[in-house]
C-alpha positions in Angstrom: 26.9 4.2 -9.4 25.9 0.8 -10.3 22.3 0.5 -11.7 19.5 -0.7 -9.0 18.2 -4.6 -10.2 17.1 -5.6 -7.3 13.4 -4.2 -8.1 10.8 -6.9 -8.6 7.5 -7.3 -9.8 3.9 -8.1 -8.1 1.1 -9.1 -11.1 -2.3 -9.8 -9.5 -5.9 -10.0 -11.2 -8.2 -7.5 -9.3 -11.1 -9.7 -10.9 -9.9 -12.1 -8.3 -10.6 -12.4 -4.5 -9.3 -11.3 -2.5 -8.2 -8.2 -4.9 -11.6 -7.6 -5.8 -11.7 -4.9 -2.9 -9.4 -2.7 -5.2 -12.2 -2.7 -7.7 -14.3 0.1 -5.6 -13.2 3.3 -4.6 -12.0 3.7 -1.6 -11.4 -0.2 -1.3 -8.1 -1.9 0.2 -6.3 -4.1 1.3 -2.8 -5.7 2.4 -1.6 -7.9 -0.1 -1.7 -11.8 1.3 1.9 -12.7 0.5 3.5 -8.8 0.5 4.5 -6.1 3.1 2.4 -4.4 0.9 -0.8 -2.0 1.7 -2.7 -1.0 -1.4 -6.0 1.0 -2.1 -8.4 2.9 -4.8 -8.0 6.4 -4.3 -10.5 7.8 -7.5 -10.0 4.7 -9.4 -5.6 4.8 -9.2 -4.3 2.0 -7.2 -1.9 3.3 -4.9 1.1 0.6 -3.1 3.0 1.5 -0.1 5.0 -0.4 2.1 2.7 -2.5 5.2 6.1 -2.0 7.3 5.0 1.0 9.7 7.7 3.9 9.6 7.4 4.2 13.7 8.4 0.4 14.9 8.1 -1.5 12.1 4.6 -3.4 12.7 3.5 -4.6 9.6 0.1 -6.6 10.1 -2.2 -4.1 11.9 -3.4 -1.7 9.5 -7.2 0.1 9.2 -8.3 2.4 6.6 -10.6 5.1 6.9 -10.5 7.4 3.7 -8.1 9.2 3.1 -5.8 7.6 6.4 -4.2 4.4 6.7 -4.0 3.6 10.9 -1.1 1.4 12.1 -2.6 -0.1 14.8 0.0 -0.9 16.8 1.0 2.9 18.1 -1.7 4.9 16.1 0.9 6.3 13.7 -1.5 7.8 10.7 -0.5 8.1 7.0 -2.2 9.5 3.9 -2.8 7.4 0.3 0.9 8.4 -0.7 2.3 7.7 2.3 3.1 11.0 4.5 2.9 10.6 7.9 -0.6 12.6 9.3 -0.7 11.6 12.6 3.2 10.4 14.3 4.7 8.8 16.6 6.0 8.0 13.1 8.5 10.4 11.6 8.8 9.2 8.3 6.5 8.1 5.2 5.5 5.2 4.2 7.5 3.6 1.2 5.6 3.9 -2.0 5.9 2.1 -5.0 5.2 2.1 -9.3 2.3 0.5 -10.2 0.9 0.0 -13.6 -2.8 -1.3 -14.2 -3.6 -3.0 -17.7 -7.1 -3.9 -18.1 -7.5 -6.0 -14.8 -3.8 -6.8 -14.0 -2.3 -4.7 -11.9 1.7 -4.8 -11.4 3.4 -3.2 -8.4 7.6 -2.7 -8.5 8.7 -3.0 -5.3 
């Protein structure tokens, strides 16, 4: 089997808006340019795919410690991305990320 290189990497500056939210716990966000949901659980900065499991929305999201809501069928998943609350049947994609100082980088 061929190796995988079609990973790449997201660098952003949580010193910077709007990433700043990642600085608290519990804070989140979707990433501005990335199908990308990410949040401080405890100080780690958890990624998981913003493309819902259930239909495939991927721009109505809340957050309510410890859940992530899709909002467009109600489908409920926890910080790493198993499904709580269906329709969804499947988890959320999550992916590597590495924090250094303020720079955090998410494989994808």
């Amino acid at each position: 089997v061929p190796p995988d290189n079609t990973s790449r990497e997201i660098t952003f500056d949580i010193s910077t808006s709007p990433f700043t939210a990642l600085a608290n716990d519990d804070g989140w966000l979707i990433h501005p340019s990335e199908d990308i949901l990410l949040v401080n659980v405890g100080g780690t900065i958890h990624a998981l795919s913003a493309v819902c499991t259930h239909n495939g929305c991927n721009n109505s999201w809340s957050y309510s410690a410890p859940e992530f809501t899709c909002g467009c069928h109600g489908s409920r998943f926890n910080n790493n991305g198993g499904v709580t609350n269906g329709p969804a049947q499947s988890p959320l994609r999550k992916f590597a990320v590495s924090v250094q100082g303020t720079m955090v980088t998410v494989t994808v």
